[in-house]
DODO-745096 format. One record per residue (C-alpha): residue in three letters; z, y, x; residue number from 1. Coordinates in pm, whole numbers. Layout:
N
+------+--------+--------+--------+-----+
! code !      w !      v !      u ! pos !
+------+--------+--------+--------+-----+
!  ALA !      Z !      Y !      X ! NUM !
...
+------+--------+--------+--------+-----+
//
This chain:
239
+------+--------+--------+--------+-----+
! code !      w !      v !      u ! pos !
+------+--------+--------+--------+-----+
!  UNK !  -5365 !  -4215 !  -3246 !   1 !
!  UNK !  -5284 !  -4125 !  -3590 !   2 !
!  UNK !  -5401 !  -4288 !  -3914 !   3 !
!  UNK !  -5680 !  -4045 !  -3930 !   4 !
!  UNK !  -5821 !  -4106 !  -3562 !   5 !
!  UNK !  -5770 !  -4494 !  -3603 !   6 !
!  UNK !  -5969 !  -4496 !  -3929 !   7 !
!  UNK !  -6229 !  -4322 !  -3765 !   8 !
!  UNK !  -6246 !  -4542 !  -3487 !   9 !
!  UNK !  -6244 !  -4827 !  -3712 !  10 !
!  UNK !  -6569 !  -4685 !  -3857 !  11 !
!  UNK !  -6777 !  -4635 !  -3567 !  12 !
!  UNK !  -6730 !  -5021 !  -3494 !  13 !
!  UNK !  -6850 !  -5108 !  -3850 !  14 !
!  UNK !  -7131 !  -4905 !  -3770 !  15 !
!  UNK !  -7277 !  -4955 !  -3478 !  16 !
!  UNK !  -7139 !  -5325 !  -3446 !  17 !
!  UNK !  -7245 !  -5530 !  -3205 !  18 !
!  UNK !  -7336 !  -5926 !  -3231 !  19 !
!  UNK !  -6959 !  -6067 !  -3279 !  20 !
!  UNK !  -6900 !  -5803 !  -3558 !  21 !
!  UNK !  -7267 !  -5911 !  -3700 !  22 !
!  UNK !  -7118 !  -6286 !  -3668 !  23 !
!  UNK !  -6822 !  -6144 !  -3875 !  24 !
!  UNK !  -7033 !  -6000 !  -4149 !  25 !
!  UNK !  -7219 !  -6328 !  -4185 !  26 !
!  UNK !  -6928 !  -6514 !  -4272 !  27 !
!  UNK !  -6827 !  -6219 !  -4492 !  28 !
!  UNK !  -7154 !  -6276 !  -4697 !  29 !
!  UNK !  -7049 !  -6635 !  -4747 !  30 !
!  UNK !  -6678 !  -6495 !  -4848 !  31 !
!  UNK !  -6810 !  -6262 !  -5077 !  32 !
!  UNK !  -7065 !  -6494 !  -5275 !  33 !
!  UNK !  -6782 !  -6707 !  -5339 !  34 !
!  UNK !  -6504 !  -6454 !  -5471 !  35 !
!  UNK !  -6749 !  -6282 !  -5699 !  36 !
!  UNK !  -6756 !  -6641 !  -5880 !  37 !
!  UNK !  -6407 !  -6584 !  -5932 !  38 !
!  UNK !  -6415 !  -6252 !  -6099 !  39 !
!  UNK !  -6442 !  -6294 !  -6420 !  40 !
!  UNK !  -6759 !  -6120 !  -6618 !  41 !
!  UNK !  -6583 !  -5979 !  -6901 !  42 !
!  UNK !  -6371 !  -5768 !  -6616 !  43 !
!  UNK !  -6600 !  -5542 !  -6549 !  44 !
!  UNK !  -6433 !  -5180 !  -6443 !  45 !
!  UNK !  -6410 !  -5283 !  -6074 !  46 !
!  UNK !  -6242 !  -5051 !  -5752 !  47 !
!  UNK !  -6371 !  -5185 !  -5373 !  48 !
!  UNK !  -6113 !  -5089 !  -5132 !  49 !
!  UNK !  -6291 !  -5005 !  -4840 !  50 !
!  UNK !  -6649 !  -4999 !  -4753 !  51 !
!  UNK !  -6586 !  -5214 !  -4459 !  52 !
!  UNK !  -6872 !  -5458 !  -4277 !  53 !
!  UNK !  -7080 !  -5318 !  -4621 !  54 !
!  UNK !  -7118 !  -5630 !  -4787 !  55 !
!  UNK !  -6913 !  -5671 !  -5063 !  56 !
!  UNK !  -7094 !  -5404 !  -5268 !  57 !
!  UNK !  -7408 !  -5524 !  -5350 !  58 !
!  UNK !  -7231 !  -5855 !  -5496 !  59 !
!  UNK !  -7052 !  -5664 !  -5697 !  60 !
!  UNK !  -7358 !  -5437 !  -5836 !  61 !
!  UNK !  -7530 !  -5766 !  -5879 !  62 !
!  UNK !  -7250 !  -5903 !  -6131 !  63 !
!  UNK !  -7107 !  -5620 !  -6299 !  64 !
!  UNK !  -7390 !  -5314 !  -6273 !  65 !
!  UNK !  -7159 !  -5097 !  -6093 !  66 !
!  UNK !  -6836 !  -5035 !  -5888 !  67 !
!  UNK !  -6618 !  -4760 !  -5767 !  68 !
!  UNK !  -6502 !  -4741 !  -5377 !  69 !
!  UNK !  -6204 !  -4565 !  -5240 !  70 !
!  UNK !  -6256 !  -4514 !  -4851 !  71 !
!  UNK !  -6081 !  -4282 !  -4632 !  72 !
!  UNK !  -6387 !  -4244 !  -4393 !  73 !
!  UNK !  -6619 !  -3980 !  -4502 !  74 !
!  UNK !  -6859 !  -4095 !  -4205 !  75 !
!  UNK !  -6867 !  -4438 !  -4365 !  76 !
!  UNK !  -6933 !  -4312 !  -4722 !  77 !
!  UNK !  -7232 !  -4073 !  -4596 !  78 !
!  UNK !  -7384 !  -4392 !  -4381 !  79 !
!  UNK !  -7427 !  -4618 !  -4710 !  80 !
!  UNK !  -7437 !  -4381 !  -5053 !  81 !
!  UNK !  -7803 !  -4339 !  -5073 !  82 !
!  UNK !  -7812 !  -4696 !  -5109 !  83 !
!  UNK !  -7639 !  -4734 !  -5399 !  84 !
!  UNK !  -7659 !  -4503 !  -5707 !  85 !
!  UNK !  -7421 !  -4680 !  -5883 !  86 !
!  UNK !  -7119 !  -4707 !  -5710 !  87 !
!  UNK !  -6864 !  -4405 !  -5751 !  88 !
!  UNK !  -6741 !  -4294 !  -5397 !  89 !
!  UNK !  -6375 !  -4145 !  -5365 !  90 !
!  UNK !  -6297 !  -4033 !  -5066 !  91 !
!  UNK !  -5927 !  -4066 !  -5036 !  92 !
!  UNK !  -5671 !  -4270 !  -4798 !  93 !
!  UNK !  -5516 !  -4567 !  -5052 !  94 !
!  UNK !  -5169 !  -4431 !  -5042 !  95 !
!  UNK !  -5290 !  -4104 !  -5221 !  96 !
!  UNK !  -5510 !  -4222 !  -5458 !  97 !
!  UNK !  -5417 !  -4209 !  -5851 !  98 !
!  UNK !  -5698 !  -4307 !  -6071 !  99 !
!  UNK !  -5770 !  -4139 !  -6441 ! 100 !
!  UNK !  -5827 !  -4464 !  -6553 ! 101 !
!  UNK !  -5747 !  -4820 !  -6479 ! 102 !
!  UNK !  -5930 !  -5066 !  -6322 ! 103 !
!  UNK !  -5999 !  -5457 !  -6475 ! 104 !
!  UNK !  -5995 !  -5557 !  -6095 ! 105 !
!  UNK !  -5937 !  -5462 !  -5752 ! 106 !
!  UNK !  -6104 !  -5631 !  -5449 ! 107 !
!  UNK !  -5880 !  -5548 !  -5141 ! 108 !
!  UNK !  -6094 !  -5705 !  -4889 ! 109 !
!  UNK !  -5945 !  -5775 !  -4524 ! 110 !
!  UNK !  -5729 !  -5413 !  -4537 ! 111 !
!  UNK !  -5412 !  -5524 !  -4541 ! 112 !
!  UNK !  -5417 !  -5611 !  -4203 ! 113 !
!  UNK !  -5512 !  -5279 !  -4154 ! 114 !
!  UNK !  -5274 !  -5038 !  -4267 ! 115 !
!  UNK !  -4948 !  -4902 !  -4157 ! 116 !
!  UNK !  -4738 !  -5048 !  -4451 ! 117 !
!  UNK !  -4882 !  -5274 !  -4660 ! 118 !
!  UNK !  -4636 !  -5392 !  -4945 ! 119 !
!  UNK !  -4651 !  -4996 !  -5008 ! 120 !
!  UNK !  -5056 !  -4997 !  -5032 ! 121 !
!  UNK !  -4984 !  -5320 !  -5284 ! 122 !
!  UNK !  -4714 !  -5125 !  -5484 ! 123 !
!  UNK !  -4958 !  -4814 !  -5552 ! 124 !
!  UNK !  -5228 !  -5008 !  -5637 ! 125 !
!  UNK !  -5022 !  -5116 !  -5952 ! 126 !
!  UNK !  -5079 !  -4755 !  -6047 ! 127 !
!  UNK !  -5489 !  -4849 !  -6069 ! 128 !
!  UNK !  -5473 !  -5135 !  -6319 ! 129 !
!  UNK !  -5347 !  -5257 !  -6671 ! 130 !
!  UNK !  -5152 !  -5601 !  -6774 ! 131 !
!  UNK !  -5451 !  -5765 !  -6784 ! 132 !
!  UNK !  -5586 !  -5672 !  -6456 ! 133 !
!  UNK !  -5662 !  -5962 !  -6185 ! 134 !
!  UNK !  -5661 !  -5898 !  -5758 ! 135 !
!  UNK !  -5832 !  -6026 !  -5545 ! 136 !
!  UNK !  -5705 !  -5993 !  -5140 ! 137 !
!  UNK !  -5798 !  -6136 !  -4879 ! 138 !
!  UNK !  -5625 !  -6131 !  -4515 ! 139 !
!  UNK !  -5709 !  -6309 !  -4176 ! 140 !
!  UNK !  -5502 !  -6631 !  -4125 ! 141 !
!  UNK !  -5288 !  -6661 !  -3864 ! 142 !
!  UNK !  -5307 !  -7015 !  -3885 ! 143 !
!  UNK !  -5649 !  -7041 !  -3856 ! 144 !
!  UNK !  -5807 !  -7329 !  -3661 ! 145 !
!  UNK !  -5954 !  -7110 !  -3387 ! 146 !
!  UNK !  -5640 !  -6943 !  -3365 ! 147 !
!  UNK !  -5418 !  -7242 !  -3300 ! 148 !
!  UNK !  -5694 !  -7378 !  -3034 ! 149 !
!  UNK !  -5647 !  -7052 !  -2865 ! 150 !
!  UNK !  -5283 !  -7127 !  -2791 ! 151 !
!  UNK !  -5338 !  -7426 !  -2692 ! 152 !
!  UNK !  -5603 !  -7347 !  -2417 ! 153 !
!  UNK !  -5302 !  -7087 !  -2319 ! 154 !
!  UNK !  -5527 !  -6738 !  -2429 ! 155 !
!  UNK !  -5217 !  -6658 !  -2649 ! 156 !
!  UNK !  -4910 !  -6714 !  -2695 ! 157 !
!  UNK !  -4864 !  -6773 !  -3023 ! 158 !
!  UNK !  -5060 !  -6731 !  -3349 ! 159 !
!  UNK !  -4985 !  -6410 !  -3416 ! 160 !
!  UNK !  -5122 !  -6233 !  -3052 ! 161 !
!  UNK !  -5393 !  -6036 !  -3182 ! 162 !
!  UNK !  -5717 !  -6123 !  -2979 ! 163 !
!  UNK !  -6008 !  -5886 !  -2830 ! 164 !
!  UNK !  -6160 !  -5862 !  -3172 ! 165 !
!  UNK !  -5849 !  -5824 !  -3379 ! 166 !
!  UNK !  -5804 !  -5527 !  -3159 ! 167 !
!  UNK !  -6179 !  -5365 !  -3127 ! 168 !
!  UNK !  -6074 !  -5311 !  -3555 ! 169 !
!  UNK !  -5718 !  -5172 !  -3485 ! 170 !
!  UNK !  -5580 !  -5520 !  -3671 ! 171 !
!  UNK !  -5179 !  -5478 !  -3687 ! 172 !
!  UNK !  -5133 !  -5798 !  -3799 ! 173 !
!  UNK !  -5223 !  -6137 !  -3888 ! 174 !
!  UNK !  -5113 !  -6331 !  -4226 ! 175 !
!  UNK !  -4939 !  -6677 !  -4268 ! 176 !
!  UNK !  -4990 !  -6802 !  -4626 ! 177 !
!  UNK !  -4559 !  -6741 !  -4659 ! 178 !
!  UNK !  -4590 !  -6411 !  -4540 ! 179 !
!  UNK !  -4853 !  -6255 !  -4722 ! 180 !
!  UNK !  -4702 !  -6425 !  -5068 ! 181 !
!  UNK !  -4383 !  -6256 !  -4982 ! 182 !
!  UNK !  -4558 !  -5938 !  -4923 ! 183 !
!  UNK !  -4781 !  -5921 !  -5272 ! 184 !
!  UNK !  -4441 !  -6077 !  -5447 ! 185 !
!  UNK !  -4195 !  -5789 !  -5294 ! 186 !
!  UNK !  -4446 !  -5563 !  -5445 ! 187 !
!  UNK !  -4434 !  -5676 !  -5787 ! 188 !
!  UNK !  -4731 !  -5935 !  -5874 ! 189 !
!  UNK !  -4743 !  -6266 !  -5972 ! 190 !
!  UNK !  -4945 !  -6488 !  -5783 ! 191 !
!  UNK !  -5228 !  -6712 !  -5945 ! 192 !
!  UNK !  -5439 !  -6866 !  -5670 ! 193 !
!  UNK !  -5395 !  -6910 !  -5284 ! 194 !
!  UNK !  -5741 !  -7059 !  -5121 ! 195 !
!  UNK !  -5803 !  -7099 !  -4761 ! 196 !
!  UNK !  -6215 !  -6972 !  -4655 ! 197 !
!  UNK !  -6415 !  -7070 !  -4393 ! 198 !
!  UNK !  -6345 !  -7340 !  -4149 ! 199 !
!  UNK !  -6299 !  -7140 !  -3830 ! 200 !
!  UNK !  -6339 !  -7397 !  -3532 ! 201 !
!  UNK !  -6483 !  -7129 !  -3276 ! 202 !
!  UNK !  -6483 !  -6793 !  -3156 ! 203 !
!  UNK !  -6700 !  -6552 !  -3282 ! 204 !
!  UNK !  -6895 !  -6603 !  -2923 ! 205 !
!  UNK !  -6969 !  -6937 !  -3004 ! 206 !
!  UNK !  -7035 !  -6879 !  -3390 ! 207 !
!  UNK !  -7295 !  -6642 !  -3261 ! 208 !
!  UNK !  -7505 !  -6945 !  -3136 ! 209 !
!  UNK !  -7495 !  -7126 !  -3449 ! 210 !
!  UNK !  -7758 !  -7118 !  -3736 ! 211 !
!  UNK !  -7700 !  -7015 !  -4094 ! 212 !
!  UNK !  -7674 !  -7392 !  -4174 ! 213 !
!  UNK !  -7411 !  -7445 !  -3921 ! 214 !
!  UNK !  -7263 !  -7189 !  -4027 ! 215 !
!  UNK !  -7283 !  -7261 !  -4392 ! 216 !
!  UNK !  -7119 !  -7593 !  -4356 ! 217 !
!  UNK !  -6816 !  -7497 !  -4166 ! 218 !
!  UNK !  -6739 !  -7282 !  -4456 ! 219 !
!  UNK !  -6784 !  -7550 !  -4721 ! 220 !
!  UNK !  -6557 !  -7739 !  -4438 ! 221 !
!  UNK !  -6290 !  -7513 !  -4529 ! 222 !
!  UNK !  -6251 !  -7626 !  -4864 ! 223 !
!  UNK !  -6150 !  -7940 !  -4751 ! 224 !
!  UNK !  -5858 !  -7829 !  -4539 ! 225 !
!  UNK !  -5484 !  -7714 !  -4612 ! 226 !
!  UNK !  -5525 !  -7293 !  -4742 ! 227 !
!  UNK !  -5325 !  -7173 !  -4423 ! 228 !
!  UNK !  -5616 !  -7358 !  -4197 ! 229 !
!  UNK !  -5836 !  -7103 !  -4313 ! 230 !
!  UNK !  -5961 !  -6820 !  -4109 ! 231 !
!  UNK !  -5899 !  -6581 !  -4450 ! 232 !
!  UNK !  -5632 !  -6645 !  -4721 ! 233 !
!  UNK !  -5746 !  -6551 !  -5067 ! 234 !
!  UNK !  -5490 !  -6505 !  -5296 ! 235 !
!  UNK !  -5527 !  -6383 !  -5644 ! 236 !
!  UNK !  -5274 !  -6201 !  -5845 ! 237 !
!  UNK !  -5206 !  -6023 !  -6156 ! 238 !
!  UNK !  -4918 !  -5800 !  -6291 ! 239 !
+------+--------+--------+--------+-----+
//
């Protein structure tokens, strides 16, 4: 498939998801709560990359009033723009766009893993903010609990063998903290934070079965626990 064809793909699974991908978005929520307390208020002019699971969005209304997305699936943009008035939708793949003006942040939520080439994606996206700009990126962790208990009941090799889900999403590749740092610094940022989220003890099969409370604590669990344990890295970064 080309990029095209897998981005379309991609989109039909975000939706018409089914009850792992609903498990996914759950956790998302609790991801997305917490970064928007990082963002500062007085940073207002803010790009989404990616509609995604459709979370992040309303966060980001709720703080800051409005938001602009850049997604390269018209299907996804037509699903959810009805719903909100005041987000500005660009429909354009990342390695193309080249905004008028620049942006006070960028949230480049679980795409990395995505994409074809991503310290290229991180170098244009210089061209979308000023000095004083802040990122925010998050990736899945290959070092992630679930992950490592995977290998060790021999369902992967190692780490980095991308499982069922990874796959159903057309994931390339999964992060250790060292490698995405060397990724965001080859592309020209300075890093500020790294944070490991969410505790990830289970599968999302087993997740499934767990209440909001359950769920809610295994993420406050996380904060507890090395960064790379994390089932997404969080790294902020700046210019």
């Amino acid at each position: 498939m080309d990029e095209k064809q897998i981005l379309d793909s991609v989109a039909q699974k975000y939706l018409n998801p089914d009850i792992l991908r609903s498990t996914d978005k759950q956790i998302i929520e609790l991801m997305a709560g917490y970064v928007l307390t990082n963002m500062p208020a007085d940073k207002p002019n803010v790009i989404e990359m990616g509609i995604g699971d459709n979370v992040w969005s309303s966060y980001v209304l709720n703080k800051f009033g409005s938001s602009t997305i850049i997604e390269g699936s018209l299907d996804l943009i037509n699903a959810v723009k009805d719903d909100y008035p005041n987000v500005k939708f660009i429909h354009s793949f990342f390695e193309d766009y080249i905004p008028e003006t620049k942006f006070d942040q960028i949230l480049c939520s679980f795409v990395l893993e995505h994409v074809a080439d991503p310290v290229q994606i991180l170098k244009n996206m210089k061209q979308w903010i000023h000095k004083d700009s802040l990122v925010h990126i998050l990736v899945p962790s290959a070092n992630s609990v679930h992950r490592q208990h995977a290998v060790k009941m021999n369902l992967q090799k190692n780490t980095f063998d991308l499982g069922p889900a990874d796959k159903t999403v057309h994931h390339r590749r999964v992060y250790t903290l060292e490698h995405i740092t060397k990724d965001i610094t080859a592309a020209g940022y300075t890093i500020t934070k790294k944070e490991g989220l969410f505790f990830k003890a289970f599968p999302n099969s087993i997740l499934a079965q767990l209440s909001e409370e359950q769920i809610k604590g295994f993420f406050d669990l996380g904060f507890d626990f090395p960064p790379e344990n994390g089932a997404a890295l969080y790294i902020t970064a700046k210019l």
